[in-house]
N, C-alpha and C positions, 0 to 999 in steps of 0.2 A: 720796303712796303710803304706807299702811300695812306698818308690818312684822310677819311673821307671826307674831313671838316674842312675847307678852302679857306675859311677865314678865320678871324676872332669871335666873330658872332655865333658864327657854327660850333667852332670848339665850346663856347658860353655854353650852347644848348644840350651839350652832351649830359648824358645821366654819369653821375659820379660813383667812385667806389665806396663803397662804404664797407669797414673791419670792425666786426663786433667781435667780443671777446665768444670764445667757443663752447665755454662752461657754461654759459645762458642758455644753449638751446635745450639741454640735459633736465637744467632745472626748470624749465618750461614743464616741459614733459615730464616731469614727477609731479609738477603739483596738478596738473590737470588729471592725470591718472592714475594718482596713487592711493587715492579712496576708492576708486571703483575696483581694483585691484585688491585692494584689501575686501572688501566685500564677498566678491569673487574667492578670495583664498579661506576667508572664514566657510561660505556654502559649499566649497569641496570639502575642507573640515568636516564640517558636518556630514557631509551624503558619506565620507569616507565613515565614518563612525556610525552611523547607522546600519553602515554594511556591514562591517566586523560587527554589532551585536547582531543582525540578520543570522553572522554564518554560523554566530557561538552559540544562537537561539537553536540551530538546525543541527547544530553538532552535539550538543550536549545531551539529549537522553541517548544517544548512541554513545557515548564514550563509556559511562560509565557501568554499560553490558558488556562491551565491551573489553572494556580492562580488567571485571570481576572474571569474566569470561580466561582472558589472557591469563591474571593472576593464579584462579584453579587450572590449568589445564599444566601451569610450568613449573617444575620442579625447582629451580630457580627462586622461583617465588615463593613457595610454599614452605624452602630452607629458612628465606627471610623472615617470614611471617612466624615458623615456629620458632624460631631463638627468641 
């Protein structure tokens, strides 16, 4: 295959290759994004914990009718409870 440069001058003007090490472009990329990322992972933190007391807020006066409920109706239970 021919090359398209015809002379010394031409090859001159060619753009050159350039080998950067590979591990640079990773650590680019974590320092640019690693606080926004941590921000991001604290606000699902949160919204996640807010929802579990949401559900524990919605769940609990029914639980413990519930289980008293359970508790009297099982025999089971009621061995427990008299020993």
């Amino acid at each position: 295959m021919d090359s398209t440069a015809t002379n010394d001058q031409e090859r001159a003007d060619l753009p050159e290759l350039a080998i950067k090490e590979g591990g640079g472009g990773l650590d680019a990329l974590r320092r640019r994004y690693s606080k926004p990322l941590y921000v991001l992972l604290t606000l699902v933190g949160l919204i996640l914990a807010i929802a579990c007391a949401n559900i524990a807020n919605f769940c609990w006066p029914v639980l413990p009718r519930d289980s008293a409920k359970w508790h009297s109706g099982s025999a089971w239970a009621q061995a427990v409870l008299a020993s």
